[in-house]
C-alpha positions as CSV (number, residue, x, y, z in Angstrom):
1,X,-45.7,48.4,-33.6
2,X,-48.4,47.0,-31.1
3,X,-46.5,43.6,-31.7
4,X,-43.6,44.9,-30.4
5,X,-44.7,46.2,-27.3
6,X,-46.5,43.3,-26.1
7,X,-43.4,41.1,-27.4
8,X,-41.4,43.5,-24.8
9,X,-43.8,43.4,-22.0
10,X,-43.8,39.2,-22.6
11,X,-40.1,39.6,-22.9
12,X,-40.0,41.6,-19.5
13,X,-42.6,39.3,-17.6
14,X,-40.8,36.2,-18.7
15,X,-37.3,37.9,-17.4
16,X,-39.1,38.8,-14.0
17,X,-40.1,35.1,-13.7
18,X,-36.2,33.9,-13.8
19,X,-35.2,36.8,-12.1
20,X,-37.7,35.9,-8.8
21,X,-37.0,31.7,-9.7
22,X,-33.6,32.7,-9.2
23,X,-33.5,34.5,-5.9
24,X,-35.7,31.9,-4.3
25,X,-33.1,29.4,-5.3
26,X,-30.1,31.5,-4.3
27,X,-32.5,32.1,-0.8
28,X,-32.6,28.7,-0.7
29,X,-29.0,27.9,-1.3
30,X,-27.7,30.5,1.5
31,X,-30.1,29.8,3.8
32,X,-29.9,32.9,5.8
33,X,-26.4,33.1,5.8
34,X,-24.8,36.0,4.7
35,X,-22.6,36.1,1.7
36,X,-19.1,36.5,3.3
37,X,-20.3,33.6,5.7
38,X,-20.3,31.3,2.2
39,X,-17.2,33.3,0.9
40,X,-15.6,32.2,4.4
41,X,-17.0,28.3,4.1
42,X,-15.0,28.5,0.6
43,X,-11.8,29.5,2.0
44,X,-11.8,27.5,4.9
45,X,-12.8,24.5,2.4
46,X,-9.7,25.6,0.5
47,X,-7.4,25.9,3.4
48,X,-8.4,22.2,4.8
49,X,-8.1,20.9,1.2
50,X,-4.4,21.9,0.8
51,X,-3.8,20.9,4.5
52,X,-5.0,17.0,3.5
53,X,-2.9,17.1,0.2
54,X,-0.1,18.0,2.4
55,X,-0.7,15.2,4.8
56,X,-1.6,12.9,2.0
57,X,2.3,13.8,0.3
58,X,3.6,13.1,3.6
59,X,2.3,9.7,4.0
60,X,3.1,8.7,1.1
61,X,6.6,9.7,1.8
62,X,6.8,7.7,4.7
63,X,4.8,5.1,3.4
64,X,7.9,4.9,0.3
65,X,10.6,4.9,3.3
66,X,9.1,2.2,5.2
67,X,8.6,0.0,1.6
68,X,12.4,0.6,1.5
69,X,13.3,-0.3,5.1
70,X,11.1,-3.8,4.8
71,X,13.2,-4.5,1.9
72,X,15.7,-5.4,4.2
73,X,13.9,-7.6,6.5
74,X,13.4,-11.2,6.9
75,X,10.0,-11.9,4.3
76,X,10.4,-15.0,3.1
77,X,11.0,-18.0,5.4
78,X,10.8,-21.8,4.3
79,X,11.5,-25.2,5.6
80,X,12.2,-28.2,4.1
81,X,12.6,-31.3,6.2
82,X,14.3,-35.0,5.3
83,X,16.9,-37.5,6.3
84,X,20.0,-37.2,5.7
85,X,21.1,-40.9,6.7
86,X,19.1,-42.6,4.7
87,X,19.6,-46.5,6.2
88,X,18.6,-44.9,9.9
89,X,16.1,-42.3,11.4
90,X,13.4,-39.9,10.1
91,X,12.7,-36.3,8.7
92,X,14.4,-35.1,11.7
93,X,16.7,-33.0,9.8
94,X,15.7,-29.9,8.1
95,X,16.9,-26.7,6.2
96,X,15.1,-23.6,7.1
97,X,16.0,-20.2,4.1
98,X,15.5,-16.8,6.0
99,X,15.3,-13.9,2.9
100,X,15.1,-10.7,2.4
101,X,13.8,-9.2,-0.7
102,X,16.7,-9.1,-2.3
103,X,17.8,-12.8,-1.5
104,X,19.9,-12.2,1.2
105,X,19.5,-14.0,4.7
106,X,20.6,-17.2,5.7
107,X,20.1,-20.9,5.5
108,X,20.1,-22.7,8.8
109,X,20.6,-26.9,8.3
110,X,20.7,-29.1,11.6
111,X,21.2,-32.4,10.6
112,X,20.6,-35.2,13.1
113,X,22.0,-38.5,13.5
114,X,21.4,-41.2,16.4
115,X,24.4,-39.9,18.3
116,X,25.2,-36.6,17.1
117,X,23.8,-33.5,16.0
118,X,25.4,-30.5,13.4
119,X,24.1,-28.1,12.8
120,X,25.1,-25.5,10.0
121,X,24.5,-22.2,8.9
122,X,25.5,-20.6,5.9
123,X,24.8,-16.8,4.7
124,X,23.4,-15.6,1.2
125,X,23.6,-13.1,-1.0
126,X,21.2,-12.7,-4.0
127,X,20.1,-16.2,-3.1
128,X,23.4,-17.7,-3.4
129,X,26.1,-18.5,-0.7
130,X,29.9,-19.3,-0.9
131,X,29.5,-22.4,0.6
132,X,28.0,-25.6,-1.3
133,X,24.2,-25.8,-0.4
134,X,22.4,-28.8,-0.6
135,X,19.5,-30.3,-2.6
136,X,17.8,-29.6,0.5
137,X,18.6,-26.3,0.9
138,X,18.6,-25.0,-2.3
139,X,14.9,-26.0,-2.2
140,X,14.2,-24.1,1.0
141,X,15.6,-21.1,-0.8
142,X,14.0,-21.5,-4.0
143,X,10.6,-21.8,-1.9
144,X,11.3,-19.3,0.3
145,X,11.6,-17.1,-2.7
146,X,8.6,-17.6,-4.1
147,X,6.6,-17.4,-1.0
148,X,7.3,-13.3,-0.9
C-alpha cells in the first residue's frame, strides 16, 4: 500500500513537471499576447490565404486568355535568301514566312533582277497556301515552323 502512494505522489510530481514545462512553452509561444489576439492572427491568416488563392485563380485565368490570344500572333519568322537568275546577280532575293501558331501568316518573296524588281506575297493557312510556293519558300516556312 506504501508502494502505491509514493507511485502516486511520483505520478503527481512527474505530471506537475509537464504541466509547468508546458505553460512556459505556451508563455513562450504567446508572448504576452492574449489568446484572442492569436485567435485573431489565425483568422486574419485565413482571410489573406483565401484572398491570394483568389488572385492566384485569376491570374491564371488571364494568364490562359493571353496563351490563347498569342496564338494568333506573328511567332515564327524566317528568311531564306538566294538567286533566282542564276547566270547573273547575288542572294539579293529572299523569301521571308511570317506564322502564327497555327501556320497561318504569310510568305513575302521579292525577287530581284538587274532591271526589275517583283515582289510577291502569298497568304497561308495551316502552313500551306493556294498559290505554288517555291523551294525557297517552302523552306522559309518549314524553318519558320520549327523556330516557335
Amino acid at each position: 500500500m506504501e508502494n502505491v502512494v509514493y507511485f502516486s505522489l511520483g505520478l503527481s510530481a512527474l505530471s506537475l513537471i509537464w504541466v509547468m514545462t508546458l505553460q512556459m512553452r505556451l508563455k513562450k509561444l504567446l508572448r504576452g499576447k492574449a489568446g484572442s489576439d492569436l485567435e485573431d492572427l489565425f483568422r486574419q491568416s485565413n482571410t489573406d490565404l483565401e484572398r491570394l488563392m483568389r488572385a492566384r485563380e485569376e491570374i491564371n485565368k488571364e494568364i490562359d486568355a493571353m496563351k490563347e490570344k498569342m496564338r494568333h500572333h506573328i511567332r515564327g519568322i524566317q528568311t531564306v535568301r538566294f538567286n533566282p537568275f542564276k547566270d547573273s546577280g547575288s542572294n539579293q532575293s529572299f523569301a521571308t514566312a511570317l506564322l502564327d501558331d497555327d501556320g497561318n501568316g504569310v510568305v513575302i518573296s521579292p525577287l530581284y533582277s538587274r532591271d526589275r524588281v517583283g515582289v510577291y506575297a502569298k497568304p497561308l493557312a495551316g502552313h500551306r497556301s493556294e498559290y505554288e510556293l517555291s523551294d525557297e519558300e517552302r523552306q522559309a516556312i518549314a524553318q519558320a515552323r520549327d523556330r516557335r
